[in-house]
C-alpha positions as CSV (number, residue, x, y, z in Angstrom):
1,X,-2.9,33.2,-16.0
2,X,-0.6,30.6,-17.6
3,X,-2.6,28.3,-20.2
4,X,-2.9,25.2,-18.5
5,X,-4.0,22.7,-21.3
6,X,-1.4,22.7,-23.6
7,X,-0.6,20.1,-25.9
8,X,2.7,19.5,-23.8
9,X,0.1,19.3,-20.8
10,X,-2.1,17.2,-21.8
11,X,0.8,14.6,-23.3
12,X,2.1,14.7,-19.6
13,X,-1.1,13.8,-18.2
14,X,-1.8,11.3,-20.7
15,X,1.3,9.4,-19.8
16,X,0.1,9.8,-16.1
17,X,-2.9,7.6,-17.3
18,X,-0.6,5.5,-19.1
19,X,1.0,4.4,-15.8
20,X,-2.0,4.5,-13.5
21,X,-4.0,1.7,-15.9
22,X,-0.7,-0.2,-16.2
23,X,-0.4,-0.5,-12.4
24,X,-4.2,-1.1,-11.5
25,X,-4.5,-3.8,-14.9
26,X,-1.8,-6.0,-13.4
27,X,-2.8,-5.7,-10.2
28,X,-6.7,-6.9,-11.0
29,X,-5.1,-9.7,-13.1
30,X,-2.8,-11.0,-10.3
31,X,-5.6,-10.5,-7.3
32,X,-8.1,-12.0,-9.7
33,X,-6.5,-15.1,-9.8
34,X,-4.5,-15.6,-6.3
35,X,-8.1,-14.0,-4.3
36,X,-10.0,-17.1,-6.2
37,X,-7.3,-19.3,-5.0
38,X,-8.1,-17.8,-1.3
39,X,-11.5,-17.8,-1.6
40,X,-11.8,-21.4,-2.8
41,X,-9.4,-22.3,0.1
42,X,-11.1,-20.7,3.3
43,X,-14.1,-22.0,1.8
44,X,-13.6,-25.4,0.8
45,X,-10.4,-25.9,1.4
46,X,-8.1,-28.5,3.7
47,X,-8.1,-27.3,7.3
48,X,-4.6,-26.4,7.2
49,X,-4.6,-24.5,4.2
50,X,-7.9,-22.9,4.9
51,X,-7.0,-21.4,8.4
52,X,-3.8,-20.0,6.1
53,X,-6.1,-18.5,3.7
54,X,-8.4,-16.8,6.3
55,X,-5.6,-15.7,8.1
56,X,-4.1,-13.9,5.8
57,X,-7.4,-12.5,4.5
58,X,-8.1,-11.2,7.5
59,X,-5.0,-9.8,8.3
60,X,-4.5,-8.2,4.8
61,X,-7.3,-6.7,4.6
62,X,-7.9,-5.0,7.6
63,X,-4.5,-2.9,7.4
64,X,-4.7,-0.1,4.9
65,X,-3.3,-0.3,2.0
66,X,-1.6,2.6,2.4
67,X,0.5,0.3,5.3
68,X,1.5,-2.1,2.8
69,X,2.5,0.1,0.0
70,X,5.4,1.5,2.8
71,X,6.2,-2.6,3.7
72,X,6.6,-3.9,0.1
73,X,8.7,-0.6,-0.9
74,X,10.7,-0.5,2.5
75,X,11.5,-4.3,3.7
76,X,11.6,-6.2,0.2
77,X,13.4,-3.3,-1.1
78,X,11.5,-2.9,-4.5
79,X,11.9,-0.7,-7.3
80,X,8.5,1.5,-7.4
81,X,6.2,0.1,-9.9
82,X,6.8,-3.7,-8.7
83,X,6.2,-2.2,-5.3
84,X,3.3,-0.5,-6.5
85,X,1.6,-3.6,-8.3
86,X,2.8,-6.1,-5.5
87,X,1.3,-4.0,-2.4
88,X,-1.9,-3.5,-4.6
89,X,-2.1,-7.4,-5.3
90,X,-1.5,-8.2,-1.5
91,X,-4.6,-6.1,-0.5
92,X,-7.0,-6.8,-3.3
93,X,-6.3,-10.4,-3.3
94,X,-7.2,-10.7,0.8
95,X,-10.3,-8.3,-0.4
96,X,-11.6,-10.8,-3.4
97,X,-10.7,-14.0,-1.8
98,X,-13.5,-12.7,1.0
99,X,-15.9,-11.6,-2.0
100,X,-15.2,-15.1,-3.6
101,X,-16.1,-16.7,-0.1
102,X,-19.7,-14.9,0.0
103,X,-20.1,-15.9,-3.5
104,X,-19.3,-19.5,-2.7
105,X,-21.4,-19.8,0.0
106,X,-24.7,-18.5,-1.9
107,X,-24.4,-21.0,-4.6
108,X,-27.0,-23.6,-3.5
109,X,-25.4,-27.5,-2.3
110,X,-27.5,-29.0,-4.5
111,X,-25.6,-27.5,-7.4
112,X,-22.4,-29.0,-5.9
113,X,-24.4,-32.2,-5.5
114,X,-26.0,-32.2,-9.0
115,X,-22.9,-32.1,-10.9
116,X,-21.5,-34.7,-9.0
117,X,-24.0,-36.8,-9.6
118,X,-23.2,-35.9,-13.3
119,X,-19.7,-38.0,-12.7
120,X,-18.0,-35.2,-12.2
121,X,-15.4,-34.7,-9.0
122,X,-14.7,-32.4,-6.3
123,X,-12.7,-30.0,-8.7
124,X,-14.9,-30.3,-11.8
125,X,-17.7,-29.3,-10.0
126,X,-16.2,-26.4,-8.4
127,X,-15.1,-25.6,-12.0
128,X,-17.4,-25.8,-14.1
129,X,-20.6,-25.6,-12.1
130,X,-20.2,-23.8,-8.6
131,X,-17.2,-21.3,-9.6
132,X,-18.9,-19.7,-12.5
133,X,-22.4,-19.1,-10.3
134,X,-20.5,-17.7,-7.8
135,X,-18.6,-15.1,-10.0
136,X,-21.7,-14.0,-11.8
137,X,-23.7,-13.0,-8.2
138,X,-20.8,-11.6,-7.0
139,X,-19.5,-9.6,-10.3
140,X,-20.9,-6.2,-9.0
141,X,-18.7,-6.2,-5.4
142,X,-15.7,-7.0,-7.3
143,X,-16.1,-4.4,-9.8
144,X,-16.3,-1.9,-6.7
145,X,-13.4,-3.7,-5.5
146,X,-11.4,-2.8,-9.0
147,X,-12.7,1.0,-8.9
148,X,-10.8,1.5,-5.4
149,X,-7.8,-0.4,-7.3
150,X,-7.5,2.3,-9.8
151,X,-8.5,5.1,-7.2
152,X,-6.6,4.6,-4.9
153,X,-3.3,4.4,-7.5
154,X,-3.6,8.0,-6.5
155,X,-1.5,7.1,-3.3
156,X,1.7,6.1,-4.8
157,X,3.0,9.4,-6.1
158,X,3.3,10.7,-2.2
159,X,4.7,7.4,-0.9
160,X,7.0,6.1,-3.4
161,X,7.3,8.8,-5.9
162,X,5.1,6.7,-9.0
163,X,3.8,9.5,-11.7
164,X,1.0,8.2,-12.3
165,X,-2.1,10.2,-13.3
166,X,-2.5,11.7,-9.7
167,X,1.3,12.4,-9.8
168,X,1.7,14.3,-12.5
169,X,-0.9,16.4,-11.5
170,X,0.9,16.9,-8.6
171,X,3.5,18.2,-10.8
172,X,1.6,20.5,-12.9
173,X,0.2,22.1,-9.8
174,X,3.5,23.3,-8.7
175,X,3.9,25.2,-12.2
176,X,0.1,26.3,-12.1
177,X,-0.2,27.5,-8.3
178,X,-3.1,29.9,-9.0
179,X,-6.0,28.7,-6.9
180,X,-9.0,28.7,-10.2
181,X,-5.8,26.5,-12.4
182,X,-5.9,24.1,-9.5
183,X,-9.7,23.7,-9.1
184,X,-9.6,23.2,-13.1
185,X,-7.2,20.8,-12.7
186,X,-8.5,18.5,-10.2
187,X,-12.2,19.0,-11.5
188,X,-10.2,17.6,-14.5
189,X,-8.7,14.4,-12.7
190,X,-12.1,13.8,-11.6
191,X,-13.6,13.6,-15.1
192,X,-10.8,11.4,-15.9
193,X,-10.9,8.9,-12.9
194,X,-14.9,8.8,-13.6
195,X,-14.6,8.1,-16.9
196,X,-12.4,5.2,-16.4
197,X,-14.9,4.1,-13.5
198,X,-17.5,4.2,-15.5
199,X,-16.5,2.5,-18.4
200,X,-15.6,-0.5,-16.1
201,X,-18.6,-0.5,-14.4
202,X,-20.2,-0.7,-18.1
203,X,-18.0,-3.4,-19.0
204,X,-19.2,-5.6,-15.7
205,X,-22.8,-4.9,-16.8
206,X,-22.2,-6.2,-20.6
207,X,-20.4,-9.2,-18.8
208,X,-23.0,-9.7,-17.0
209,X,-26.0,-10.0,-19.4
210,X,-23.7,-11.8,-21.2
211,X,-23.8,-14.9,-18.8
212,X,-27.4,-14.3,-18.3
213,X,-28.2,-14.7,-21.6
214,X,-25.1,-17.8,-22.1
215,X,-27.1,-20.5,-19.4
């Protein structure tokens, strides 16, 4: 049996990683900020623009993703990673915009009503006072929301050809066909997608005591 951790190997897979947390960053960032700006629309925002927002919430996020990586790569005609990172911000953004929403709505009125009565407006309050409650009850489902993000990265080697981590194990697999190299090597991809899971899940938990112990 071939030796299947080689310094070459391992270089290969690293790079793998490389792409699979450069995909699944910018697509948190960008679904980060445009799923707050649906979230604070269906919930608070005008009628028109709030039946827009839970439209396309809906919509989005009940087709798999797996749908919309094959419409942003087929009818916009995209090279593979923006088509990667746009079809991954269309779906996480309809998924946090309805996690912001729930957030939103367990923040108590009288917290909108208290700052308010502080002299601030409509968007300070939302801001400053409401926003920031709303983000540290709803931390944990957004953090699952961001481990399926980088999971799930796993799809775009079959569907658009993206070498990412999953990808170029793909690759190796085809060099190392014996059935104990394969086991190896995706007991391996496991570690490394758990790893990378965890640590985020560790970061959201630091974040959170953080803002525990900040009011």
């Amino acid at each position: 049996m071939q030796q299947l951790f080689t310094t070459n190997n391992l270089i290969f897979l690293w790079e793998g990683l490389k792409t699979t947390l450069y995909i699944s960053t910018v697509a948190i960032l960008l679904s980060l900020v445009f799923g707050t700006i649906l979230g604070v629309l269906r919930n608070n925002g005008p009628k028109p623009l709030k039946w827009l927002a839970t439209t396309y919430i809906e919509i989005v996020r009940n087709i798999p993703n797996l749908l919309w990586i094959y419409v942003v790569f087929i009818l916009f005609k995209l090279n593979s990673y923006p088509a990667g990172i746009v079809s991954f911000t269309i779906f996480t953004s309809a998924a946090v915009g309805e996690i912001l929403r729930g957030g939103l709505n367990a923040v108590a009125k009288g917290q909108d009503e208290a700052a308010r009565s502080q002299g601030m407006n409509g968007f300070q309050a939302l801001i400053y006072v409401v926003l920031p409650q709303a983000l540290r009850s709803m931390l944990p489902a957004i953090v699952s929301q961001f481990t399926t993000v980088i999971k799930d990265t796993s799809l775009l080697y079959s569907v658009i050809a993206i070498q990412d981590l999953t990808g170029k194990a793909q690759i190796l697999m085809g060099r190392y066909y014996a059935s104990e190299q394969v086991f190896v090597l995706y007991a391996f991809l496991a570690v490394i997608y758990f790893i990378v899971n965890y640590l985020l899940s560790l970061f959201s938990k630091w974040l959170s005591r953080s803002w525990v112990h900040a009011r």
